[in-house]
C-alpha positions in Angstrom: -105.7 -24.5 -46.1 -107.9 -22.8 -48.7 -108.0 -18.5 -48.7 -112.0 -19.1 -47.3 -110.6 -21.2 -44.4 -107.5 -19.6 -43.1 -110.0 -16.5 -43.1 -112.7 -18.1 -40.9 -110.0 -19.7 -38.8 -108.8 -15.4 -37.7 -112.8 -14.9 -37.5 -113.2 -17.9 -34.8 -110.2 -16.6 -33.1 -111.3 -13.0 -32.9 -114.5 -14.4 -31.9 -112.8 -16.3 -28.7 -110.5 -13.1 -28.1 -113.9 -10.4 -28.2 -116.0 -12.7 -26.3 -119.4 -12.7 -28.4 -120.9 -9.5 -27.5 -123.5 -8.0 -30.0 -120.9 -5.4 -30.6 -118.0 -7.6 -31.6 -118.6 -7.0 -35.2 -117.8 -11.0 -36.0 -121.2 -12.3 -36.4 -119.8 -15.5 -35.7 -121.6 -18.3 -33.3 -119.9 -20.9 -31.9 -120.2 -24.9 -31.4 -119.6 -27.9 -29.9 -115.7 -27.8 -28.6 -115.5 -24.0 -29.4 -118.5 -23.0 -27.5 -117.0 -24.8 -24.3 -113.8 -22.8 -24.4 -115.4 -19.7 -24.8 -117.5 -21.3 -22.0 -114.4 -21.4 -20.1 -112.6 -17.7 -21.2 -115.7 -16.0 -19.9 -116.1 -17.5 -16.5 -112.4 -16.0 -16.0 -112.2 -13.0 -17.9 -115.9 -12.1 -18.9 -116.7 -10.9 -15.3 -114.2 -8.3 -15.0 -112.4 -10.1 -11.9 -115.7 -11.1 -9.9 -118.7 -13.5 -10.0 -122.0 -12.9 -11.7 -122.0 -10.3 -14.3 -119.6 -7.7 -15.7 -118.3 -6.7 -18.4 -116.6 -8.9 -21.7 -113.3 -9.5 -22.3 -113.3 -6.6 -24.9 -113.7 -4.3 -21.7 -118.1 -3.2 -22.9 -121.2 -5.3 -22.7 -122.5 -7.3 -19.7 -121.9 -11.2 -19.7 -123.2 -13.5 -17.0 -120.0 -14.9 -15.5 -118.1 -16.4 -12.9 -116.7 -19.4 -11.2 -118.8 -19.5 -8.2 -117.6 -20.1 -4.6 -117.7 -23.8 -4.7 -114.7 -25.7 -5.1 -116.5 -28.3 -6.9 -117.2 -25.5 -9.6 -113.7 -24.6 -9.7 -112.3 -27.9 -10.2 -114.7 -29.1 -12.9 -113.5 -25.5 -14.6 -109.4 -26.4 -13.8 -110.2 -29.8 -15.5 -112.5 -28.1 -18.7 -108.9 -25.9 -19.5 -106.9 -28.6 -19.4 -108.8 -30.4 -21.3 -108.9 -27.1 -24.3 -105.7 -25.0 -23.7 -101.8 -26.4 -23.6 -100.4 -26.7 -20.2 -98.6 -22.9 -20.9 -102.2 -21.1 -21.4 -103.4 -23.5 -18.7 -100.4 -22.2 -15.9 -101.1 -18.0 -17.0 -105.0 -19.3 -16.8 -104.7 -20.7 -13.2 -102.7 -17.6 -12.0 -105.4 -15.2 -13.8 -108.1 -17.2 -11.6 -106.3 -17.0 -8.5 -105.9 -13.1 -8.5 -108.9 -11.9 -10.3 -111.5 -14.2 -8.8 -110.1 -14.9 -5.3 -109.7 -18.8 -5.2 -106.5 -19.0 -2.4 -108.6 -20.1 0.3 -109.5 -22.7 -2.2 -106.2 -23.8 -2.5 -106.5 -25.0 0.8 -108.5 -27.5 0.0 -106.9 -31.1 -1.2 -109.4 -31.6 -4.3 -108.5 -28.2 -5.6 -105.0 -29.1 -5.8 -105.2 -32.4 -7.1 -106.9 -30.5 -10.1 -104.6 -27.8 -10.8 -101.5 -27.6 -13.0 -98.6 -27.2 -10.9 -96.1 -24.5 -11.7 -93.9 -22.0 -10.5 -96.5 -19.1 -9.3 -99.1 -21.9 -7.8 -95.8 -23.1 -5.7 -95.3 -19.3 -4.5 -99.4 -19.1 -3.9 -98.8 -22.2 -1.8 -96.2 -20.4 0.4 -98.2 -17.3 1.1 -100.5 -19.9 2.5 -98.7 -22.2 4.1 -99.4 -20.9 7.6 -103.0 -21.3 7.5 -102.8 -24.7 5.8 -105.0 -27.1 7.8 -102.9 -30.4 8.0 -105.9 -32.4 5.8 -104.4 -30.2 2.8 -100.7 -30.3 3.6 -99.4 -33.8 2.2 -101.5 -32.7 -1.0 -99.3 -29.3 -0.9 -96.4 -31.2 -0.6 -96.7 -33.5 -3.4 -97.6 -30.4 -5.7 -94.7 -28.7 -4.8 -92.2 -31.6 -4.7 -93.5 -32.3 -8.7 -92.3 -28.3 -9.5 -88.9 -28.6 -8.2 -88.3 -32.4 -9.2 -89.0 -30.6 -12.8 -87.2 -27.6 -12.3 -83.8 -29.5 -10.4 -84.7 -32.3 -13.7 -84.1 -29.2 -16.3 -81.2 -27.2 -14.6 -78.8 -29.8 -12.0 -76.9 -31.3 -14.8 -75.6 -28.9 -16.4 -75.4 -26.4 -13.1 -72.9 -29.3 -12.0 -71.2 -29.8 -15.1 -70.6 -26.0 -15.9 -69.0 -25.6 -11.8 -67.2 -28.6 -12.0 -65.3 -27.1 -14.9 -64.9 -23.5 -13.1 -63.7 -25.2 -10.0 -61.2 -26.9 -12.4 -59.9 -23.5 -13.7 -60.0 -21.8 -10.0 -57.3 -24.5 -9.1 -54.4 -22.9 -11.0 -50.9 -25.0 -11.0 -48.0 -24.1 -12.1 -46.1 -27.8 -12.9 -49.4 -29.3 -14.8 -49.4 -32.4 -16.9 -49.4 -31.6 -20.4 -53.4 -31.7 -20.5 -54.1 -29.7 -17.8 -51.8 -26.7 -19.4 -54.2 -23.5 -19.7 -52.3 -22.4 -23.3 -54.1 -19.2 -23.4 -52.7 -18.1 -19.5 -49.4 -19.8 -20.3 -48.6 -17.9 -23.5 -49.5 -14.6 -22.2 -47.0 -15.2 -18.6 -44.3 -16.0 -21.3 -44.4 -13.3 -24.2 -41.3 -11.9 -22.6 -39.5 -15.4 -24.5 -41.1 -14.5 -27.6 -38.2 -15.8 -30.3 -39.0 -14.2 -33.5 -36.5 -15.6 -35.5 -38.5 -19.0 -34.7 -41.7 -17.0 -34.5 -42.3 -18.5 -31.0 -42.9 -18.0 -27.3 -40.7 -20.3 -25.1 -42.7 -21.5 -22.2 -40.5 -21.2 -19.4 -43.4 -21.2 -16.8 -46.8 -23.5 -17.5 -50.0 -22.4 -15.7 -52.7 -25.2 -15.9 -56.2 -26.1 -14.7 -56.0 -28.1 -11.4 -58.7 -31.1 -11.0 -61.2 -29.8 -8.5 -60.2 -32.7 -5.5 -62.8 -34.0 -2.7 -62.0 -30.7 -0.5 -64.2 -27.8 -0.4 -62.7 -25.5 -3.1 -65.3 -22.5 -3.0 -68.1 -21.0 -0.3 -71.0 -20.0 -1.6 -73.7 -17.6 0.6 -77.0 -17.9 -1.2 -79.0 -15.0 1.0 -82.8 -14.9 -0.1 -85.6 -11.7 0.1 -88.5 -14.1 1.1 -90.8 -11.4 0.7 -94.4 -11.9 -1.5 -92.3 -10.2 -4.7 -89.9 -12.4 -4.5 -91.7 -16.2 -4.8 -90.4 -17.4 -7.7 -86.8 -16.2 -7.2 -87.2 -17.8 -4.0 -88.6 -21.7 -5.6 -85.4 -21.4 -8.2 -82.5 -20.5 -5.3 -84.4 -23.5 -3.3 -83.4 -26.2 -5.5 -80.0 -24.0 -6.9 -79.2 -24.7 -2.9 -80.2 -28.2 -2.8 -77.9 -28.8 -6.3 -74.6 -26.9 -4.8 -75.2 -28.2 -1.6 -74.6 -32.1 -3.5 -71.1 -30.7 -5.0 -68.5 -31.8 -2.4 -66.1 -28.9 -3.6 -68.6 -26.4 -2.5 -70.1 -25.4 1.2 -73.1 -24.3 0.4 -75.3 -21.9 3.2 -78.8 -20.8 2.3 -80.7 -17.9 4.4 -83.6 -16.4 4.2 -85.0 -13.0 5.0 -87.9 -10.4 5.8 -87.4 -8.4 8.8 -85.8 -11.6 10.4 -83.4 -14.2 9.3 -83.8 -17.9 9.3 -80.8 -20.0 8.5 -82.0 -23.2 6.5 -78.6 -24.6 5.4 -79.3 -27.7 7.4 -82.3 -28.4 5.0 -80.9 -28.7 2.0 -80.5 -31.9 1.4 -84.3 -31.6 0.4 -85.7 -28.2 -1.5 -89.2 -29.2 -0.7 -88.3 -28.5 3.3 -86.5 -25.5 2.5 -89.4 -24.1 0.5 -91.8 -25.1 3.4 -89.7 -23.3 6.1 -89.5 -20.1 4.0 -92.6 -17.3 5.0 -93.5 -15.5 2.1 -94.0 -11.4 2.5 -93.6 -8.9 5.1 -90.8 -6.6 5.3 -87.3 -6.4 4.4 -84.1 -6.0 5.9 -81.4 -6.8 3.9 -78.7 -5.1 6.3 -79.5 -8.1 9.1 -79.2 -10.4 6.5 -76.1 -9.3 5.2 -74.5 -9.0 8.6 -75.6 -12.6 9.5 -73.5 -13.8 6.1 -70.6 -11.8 7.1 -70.1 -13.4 10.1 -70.7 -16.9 8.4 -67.6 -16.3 6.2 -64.6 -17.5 7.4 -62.4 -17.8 3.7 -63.6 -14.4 2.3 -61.0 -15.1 -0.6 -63.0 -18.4 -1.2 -66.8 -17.6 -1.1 -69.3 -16.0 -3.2 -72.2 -14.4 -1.7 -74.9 -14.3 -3.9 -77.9 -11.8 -2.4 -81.3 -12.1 -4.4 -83.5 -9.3 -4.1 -85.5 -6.5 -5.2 -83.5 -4.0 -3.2 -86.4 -2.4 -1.3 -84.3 -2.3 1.8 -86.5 -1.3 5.2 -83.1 -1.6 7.5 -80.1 1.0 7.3 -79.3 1.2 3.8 -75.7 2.9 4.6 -74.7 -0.2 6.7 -76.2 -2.3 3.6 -74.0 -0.7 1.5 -71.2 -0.9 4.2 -71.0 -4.3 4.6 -71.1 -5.2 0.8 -68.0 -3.0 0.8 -65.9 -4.6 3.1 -67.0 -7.6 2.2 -65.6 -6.9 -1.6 -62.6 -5.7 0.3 -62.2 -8.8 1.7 -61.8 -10.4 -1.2 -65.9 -11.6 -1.7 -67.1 -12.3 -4.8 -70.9 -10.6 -4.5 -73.4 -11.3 -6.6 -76.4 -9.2 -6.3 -79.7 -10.6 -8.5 -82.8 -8.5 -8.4 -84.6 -12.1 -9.2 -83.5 -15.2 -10.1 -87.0 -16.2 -12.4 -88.4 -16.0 -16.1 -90.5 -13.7 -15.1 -88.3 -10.7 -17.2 -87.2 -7.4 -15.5 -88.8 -6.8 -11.7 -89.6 -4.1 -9.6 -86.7 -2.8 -8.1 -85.1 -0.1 -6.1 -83.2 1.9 -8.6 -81.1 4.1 -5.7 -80.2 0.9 -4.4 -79.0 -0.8 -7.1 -77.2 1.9 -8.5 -74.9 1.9 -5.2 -74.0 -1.4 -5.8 -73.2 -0.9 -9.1 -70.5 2.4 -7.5 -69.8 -0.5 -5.3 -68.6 -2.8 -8.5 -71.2 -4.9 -7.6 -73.9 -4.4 -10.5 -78.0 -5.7 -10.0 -79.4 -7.4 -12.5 -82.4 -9.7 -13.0 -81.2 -13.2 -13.8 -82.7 -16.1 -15.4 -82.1 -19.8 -14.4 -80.8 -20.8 -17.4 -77.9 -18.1 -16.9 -77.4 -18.7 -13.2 -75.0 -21.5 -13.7 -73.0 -19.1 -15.8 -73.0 -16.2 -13.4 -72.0 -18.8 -10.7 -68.9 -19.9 -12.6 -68.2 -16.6 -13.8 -67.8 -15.2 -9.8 -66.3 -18.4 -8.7 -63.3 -17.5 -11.7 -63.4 -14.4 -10.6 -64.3 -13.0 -14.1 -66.7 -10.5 -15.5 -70.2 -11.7 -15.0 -72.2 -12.3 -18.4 -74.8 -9.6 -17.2 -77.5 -9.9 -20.1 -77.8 -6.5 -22.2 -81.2 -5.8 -20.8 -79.7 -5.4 -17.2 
């Protein structure tokens, strides 16, 4: 590419990014393909978050703008950025339009979500909505969402099983192992006391080894969900995390849900897609019932993992809350507290709250689902959690 066109290639793109006002300084028109994207930026972002006019998306100027309140409108626009933008600009597009423009009751209509690009946040729209979903649009919402988590359990099951299998291995300590089960590192440092060091060696009096993880349940784990509106994606990722322990045979898996009540949805899991559809997303939060509910669920405290993923923002007794995770670390529970379990970054969170747990050894941090299966294996070894740096 010459000097002349990389420099006309930053004009065009400053031109798409100012949106053509007078005052954009460019002086650029567009064409054919171009035109039609800009076309497409400015009925999203040239209205200022309504219909009709407003202002560009360099924040001055008036620009006519707008989607409209039909759905055929909307779905010939769905299918025009799809047809410009790659499926990543399309997904932060989609969710854009949804929140600036107002197209949820939309959703709600079967063409509208045969157009869309399915991801993570349209899954969480979905949700919010599934109450007042007439039954004409809920097969539609059913496929969407079964294509998200068939991608997401596609991307994360394999290895989620694979790196468990292995910690359930190492959980299973033995002390007469075959020779390639022996765990060297453990078995050195039990038998430093036989260091010979005229030989310069340890004698290995007693072996520790890795056990092979047998049909029996091994571990417990307590998944225990805040299903409220903050908290959609988290809540699509634990969903099929659930479904994929639930499948391991050396792990009893339970899954709740919360807001101000708790729903038990362990007898769903054989399918993500149901527990998904029998989660309510917003309301309140009370993570103290919830907690309580999982305490009494635990019957080999020495043996389970609870997980709790939330933003903290506790509307029940927040002394109990901190209570029960105490004696439930006492116990010999491994808790895991995740203020999200989503790429979304670092959430909203109560600090307060997350610095008890922290007094409590029991540190918050956001969580991605690339780490989970690493933060699972770590608590079922009963190790250090690999808590990223920017917890």
């Amino acid at each position: 590419m010459t000097t002349h066109d990389a420099a006309d290639e930053r004009l065009r793109r400053w031109r798409l990014v100012l949106g053509g006002d007078s005052a954009d300084g460019t002086g650029r028109a567009l064409t054919g393909q171009d035109a039609a994207m800009d076309g497409a930026l400015t009925a999203l972002y040239g209205s200022g978050g309504g219909g009709g006019t407003g202002t560009s998306r360099k924040g001055g100027g008036n620009r006519s703008a707008g989607l409209g309140a039909s759905a055929p409108s909307v779905a010939r626009w769905l299918g025009d950025i799809r047809t410009y933008f790659p499926s990543s600009v399309v997904q932060v597009m989609q969710r854009d339009a949804i929140q600036r423009l107002g197209l949820s009751a939309l959703l709600l209509e079967p063409e509208m979500l045969e157009a869309v690009e399915p991801d993570v946040h349209l899954v969480g729209t979905l949700l919010s909505l599934n109450k007042a979903m007439p039954e004409t649009t809920k097969e539609t919402a059913r496929a969407v969402v079964r294509k998200v988590v068939a991608d997401i359990e596609k991307r994360l099951a394999t290895r989620t099983r694979a790196t468990l299998t292995g910690a359930l291995d190492r959980s299973a300590r033995i002390n007469r192992p075959r020779h390639r089960d022996i765990d060297w590192d453990r078995t050195i440092r039990a038998n430093l006391r036989n260091y010979l060091p005229e030989y310069g060696t340890v004698v290995p009096e007693r072996l520790i080894g890795y056990g092979r993880a047998s049909q029996s349940v091994k571990k417990e784990v307590v998944l225990c969900i805040d299903q409220s509106g903050s908290m959609a994606a988290s809540v699509v990722y634990a969903s099929v995390f659930g479904a994929v322990l639930a499948s391991m045979r050396s792990i009893s898996t339970r899954l709740v849900v919360f807001d101000t009540a708790v729903v038990d949805l362990t007898d769903q899991l054989d399918d993500p897609v149901d527990v998904l559809f029998g989660t309510q997303l917003g309301g309140g939060t009370d993570i103290n019932r919830a907690l309580a509910y999982c305490q009494s669920q635990i019957t080999r405290p020495a043996d389970t993992v609870v997980v709790l993923i939330s933003d903290l923002y506790e509307g029940g007794i927040r002394d109990e809350m901190l209570k029960r995770v105490a004696a439930m670390k006492a116990s010999g529970v491994q808790f895991v507290a995740l203020l999200a379990l989503s790429d979304e970054g670092a959430p909203a969170y109560d600090r307060d709250h997350a610095a008890a747990l922290a007094a409590l050894g029991a540190p918050a941090f956001a969580c991605t689902p690339d780490l989970f299966p690493e933060v699972m294996a770590a608590a079922i070894e009963k190790r250090p959690l690999p808590i990223p740096d920017t917890a």
